[in-house]
N, C-alpha and C positions, 0 to 999 in steps of 0.2 A: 529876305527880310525887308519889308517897308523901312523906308527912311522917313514914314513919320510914326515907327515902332514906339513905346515908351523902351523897349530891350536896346534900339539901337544908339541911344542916348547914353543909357546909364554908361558911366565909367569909362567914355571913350570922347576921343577929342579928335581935331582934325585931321592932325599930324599921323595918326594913327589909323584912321577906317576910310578916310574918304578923297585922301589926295597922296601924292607924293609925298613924304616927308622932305623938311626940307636941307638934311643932311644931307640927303642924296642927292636933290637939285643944287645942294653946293657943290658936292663933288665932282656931277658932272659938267659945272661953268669951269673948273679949275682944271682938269682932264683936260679940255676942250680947246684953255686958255694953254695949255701946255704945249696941246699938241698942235694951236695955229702959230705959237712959237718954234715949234720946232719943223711946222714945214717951211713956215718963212724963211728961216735959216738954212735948210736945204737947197731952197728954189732961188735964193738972190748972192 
């Protein structure tokens, strides 16, 4: 489907069809933040 559909507008928002959401890109900053804490604490 074209992204300059009138179908792929109706009823859909960014967060939804064309990117990441950004619950998941939070998730994965806080994963990330966990686990460069937990290898720091390993390594030092």
């Amino acid at each position: 489907m074209s992204a300059n559909a009138p179908e792929h507008r109706i009823g859909h928002d960014v967060d939804r069809v064309d990117q990441v959401s950004s619950v998941l890109l939070l998730g994965v900053a806080v994963v990330g933040a966990a686990l460069t804490v937990a290898i720091n604490a390993v390594l030092v």
